[in-house]
N, C-alpha and C positions, 0 to 999 in steps of 0.2 A: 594630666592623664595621657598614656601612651595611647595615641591614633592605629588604632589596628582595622582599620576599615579597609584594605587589599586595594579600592579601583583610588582612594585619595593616595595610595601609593605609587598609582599607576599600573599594578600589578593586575589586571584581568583572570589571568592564570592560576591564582587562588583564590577566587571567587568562590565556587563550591566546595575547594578544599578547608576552606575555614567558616563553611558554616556549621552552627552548634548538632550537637547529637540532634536526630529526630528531627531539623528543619522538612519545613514543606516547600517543594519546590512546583512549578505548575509549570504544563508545557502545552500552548494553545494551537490547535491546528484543529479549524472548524469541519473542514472537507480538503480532499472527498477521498473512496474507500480503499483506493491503491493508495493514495498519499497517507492517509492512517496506517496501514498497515506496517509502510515502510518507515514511521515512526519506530514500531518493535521492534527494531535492533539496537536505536540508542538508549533506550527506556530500557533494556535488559543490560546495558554495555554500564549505565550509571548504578543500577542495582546491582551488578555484583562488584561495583568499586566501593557503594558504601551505601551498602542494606540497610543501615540505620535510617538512611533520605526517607521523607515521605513524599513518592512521585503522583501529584494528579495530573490529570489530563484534563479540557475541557473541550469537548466536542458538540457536533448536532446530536439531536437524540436518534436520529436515523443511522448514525454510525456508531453509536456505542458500543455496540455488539463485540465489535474489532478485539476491544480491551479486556470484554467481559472473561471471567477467571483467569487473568494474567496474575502470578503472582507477585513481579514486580511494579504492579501500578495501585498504591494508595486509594485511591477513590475516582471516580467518572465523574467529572463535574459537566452538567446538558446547557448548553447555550441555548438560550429563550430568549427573549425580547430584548434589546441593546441595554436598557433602563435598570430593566430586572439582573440581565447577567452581570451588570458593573456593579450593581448592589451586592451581589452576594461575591461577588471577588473582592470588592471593599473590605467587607465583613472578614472576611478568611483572614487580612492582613497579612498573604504570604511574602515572604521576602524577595523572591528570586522568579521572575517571568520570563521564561523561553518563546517568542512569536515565532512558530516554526511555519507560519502561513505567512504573515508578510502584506497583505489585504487590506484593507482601511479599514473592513470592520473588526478586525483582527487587531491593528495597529490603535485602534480607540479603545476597545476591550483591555488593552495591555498596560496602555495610560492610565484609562479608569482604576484601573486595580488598587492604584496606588501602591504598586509594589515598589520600595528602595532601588530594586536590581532590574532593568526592563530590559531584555537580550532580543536582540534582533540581527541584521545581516547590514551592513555597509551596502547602499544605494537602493532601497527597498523604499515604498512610499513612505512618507510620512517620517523619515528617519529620525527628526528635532525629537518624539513621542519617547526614543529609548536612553537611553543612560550607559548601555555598553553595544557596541558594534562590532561584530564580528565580522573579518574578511570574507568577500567572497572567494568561492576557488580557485580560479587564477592567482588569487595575491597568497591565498592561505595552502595549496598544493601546489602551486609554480604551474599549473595545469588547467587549462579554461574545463573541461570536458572530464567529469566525474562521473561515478550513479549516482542517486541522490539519495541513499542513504548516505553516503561518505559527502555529500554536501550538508544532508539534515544534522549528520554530528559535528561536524566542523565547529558549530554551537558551542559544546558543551568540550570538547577539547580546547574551545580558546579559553573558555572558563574554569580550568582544570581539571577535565578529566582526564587521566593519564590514557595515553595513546596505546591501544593493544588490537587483537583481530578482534574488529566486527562479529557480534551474534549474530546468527540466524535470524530474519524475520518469522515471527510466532503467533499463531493464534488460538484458543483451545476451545475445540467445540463438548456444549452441554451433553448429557446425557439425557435430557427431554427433546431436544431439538436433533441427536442423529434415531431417537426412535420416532420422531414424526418422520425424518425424512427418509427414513427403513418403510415407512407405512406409504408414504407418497410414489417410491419408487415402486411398492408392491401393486399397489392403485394402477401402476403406467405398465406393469406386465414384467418387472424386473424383481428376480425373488431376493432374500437378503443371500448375500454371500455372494453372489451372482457378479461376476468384472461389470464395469461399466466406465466406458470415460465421458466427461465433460466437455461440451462445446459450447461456445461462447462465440455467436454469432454478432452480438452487438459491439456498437463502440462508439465512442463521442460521437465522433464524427464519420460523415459518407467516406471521407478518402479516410480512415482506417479499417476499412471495414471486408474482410473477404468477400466474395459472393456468395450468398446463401447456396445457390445451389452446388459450388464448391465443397460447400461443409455436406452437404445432402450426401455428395459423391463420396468422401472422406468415410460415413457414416455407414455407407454402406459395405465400406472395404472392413472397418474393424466389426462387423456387423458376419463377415466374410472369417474372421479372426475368434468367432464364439464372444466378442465385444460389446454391448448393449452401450449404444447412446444419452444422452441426458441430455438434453438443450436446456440451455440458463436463459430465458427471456425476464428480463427486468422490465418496469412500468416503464423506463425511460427507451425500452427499443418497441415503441409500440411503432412508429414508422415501418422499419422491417419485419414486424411479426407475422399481419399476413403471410407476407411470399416465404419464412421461414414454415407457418403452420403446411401451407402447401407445396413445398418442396420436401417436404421432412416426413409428413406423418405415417409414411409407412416405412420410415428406417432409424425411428431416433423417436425418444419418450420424451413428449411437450410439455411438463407441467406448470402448473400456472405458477407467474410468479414467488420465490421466496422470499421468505425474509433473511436481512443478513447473517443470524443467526441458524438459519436451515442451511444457506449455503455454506457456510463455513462446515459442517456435518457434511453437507452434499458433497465436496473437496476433498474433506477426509480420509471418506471412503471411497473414493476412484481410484484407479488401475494408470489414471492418466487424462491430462487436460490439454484442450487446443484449442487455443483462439485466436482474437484478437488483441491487440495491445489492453487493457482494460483492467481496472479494478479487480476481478474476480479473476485474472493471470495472477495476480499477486496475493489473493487468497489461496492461490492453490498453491503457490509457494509455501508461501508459512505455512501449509499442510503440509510440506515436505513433497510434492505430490511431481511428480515429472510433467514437464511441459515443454507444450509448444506454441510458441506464442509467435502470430504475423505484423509485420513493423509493416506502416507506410510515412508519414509521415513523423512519426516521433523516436528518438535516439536509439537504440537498443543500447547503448555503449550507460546512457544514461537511464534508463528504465527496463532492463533485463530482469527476469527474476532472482532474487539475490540468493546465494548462495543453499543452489538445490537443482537437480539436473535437469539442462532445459536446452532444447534448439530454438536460437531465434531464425527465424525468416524473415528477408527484409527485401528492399527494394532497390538496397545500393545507392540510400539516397546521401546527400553529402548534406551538410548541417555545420552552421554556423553559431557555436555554442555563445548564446546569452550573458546564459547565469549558471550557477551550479546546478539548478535541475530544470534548465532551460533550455532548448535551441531550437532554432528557424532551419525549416528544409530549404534548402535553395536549389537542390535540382534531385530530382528522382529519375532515376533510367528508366522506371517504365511502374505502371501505377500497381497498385495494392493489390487488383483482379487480375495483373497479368501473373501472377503467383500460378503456377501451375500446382495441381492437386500432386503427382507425382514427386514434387520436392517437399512437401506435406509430408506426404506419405513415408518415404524413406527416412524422414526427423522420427514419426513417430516407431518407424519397424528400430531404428536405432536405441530407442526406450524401451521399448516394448523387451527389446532382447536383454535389458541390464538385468541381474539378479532383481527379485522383489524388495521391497524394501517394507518393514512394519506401516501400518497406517498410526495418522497419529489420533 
């Protein structure tokens, strides 16, 4: 009987070119919310090469949101308990597993599965775990220093998808979740229809992080501009929330935290976003949404918002790329708070001036 199996050919490059109609292919990447998001461009870039795929994803259940009403994503599978989620990946028996995390509990999940096809990255933990290894950027773009969408598909091109432009990162908000957040903004003294843009005071960590009172000052200029503020405080910036509730509350609307689902609604409908490097930069991209986002410590070159109008500000720090969605600062001219509001300001008067664009 003729061997048509592609990797006992050595062929990796028609791996998902010759899987049958309707396979399911699964693509794991547990956290977190900018790195989900920036999935959506290769999850659209495979669906319109061969609609027939059925693409699931299997995420926390805190991040599903991301995917919800995508039309090219099959089903949301929620990572639960190590025991449980290998159980029901077992059961699936799908053929072909994408680790786009790379993680150990990512890399044992991927094993578990018992999928035939376990894709992973060349030098990544646990590497003996997959069956195909894909180059890093350096060896796979002759180029250590990519974004990381163009590293996240790097995957699924070594595996054959045929190489064309990158989608747009994409996410689609509910129609229950932008009338609570129509309701939440009306609550904070913002009518619907009313501009408003987003700020995004938090961020991983202290050296990414603007100074609140920075943003306070920002908020008052587009405040100056007939602009209504929106501050995104997530449970995880509870450190800086005081000094943001009291540097802010009389120039920018606080409300309590949302869910991922209200934010992506809350993104939708702004005039314009400015923050920090952060997860919810990258929601507002896949809202199409103009931005401005401040770099200290992490690449712009590698984590800009993808392809949707945006100033980065940065620190001029130099970085010594890792991995493909990787690098080490190794000197910064001068830290994340010597940003003056004034080079803020002129990124966003730059936006502010483009024609309007549809909300999505």
């Amino acid at each position: 009987m003729k061997d048509v199996d592609p990797l006992r050919r050595g062929q990796p490059s028609s791996l998902l070119r010759d899987l049958p109609q309707g396979s399911e292919i699964l693509i794991l990447r547990l956290r977190s919310l900018g790195d989900l998001v920036l999935e959506t461009p290769a999850i659209a870039a495979i669906h319109a090469w061969r609609p027939d795929l059925r693409i699931h994803v299997l995420v926390e259940p805190r991040f599903a949101a991301v995917f919800e009403g995508n039309p090219a994503v099959a089903k949301i599978l929620l990572a639960g308990k190590f025991m449980q989620t290998a159980r029901e990946l077992r059961r699936r028996r799908i053929p072909v597993v994408f680790n786009q995390h790379g993680g150990p509990t990512s890399a044992f999940l991927t094993f578990a599965s018992r999928s035939p096809r376990r894709v992973c990255w060349k030098g990544f933990q646990f590497s003996f775990l997959y069956n195909v290894l894909a180059p890093d950027a350096r060896e796979f773009y002759g180029k250590a220093t990519v974004h990381t969408v163009e590293h996240r598909i790097s995957q699924f091109y070594w595996t054959g998808l045929p190489r064309a432009p990158i989608p747009k990162a994409q996410v689609f908000p509910q129609p229950d979740a932008r009338e609570a957040v129509s309701r939440i903004l009306e609550q904070n003294g913002i009518e619907r229809g009313a501009p408003y843009a987003v700020l995004q005071p938090g961020a991983r960590l202290p050296g990414m992080r603007w100074p609140v009172v920075k943003f306070a000052e920002l908020a008052r200029w587009l405040r100056e501009r007939r602009i209504s503020s929106v501050v995104n405080l997530s449970p995880a910036d509870a450190e800086i929330a005081p000094a943001v509730r009291s540097a802010m509350r009389d120039c920018a609307a606080i409300p309590a935290p949302l869910s991922i689902r209200e934010l992506i609604a809350l993104m939708a409908g702004a005039r314009l976003f400015v923050g920090n490097d952060s997860g919810p930069a990258h929601l507002a991209a896949a809202t199409g949404r103009r931005s401005v986002v401040i770099y200290g410590p992490t690449n712009p070159a590698q984590w800009h918002p993808w392809q949707t109008e945006y100033r980065a500000i940065h620190t001029n720090a130099v970085f010594d790329p890792r991995r493909g969605d990787k690098s080490t600062a190794v000197r910064e001219s001068k830290p994340i708070g010597a940003i003056a509001v004034e080079e803020v300001r002129r990124a966003c008067e730059e936006l502010l001036a483009l024609p309007e664009t549809p909300q999505c």
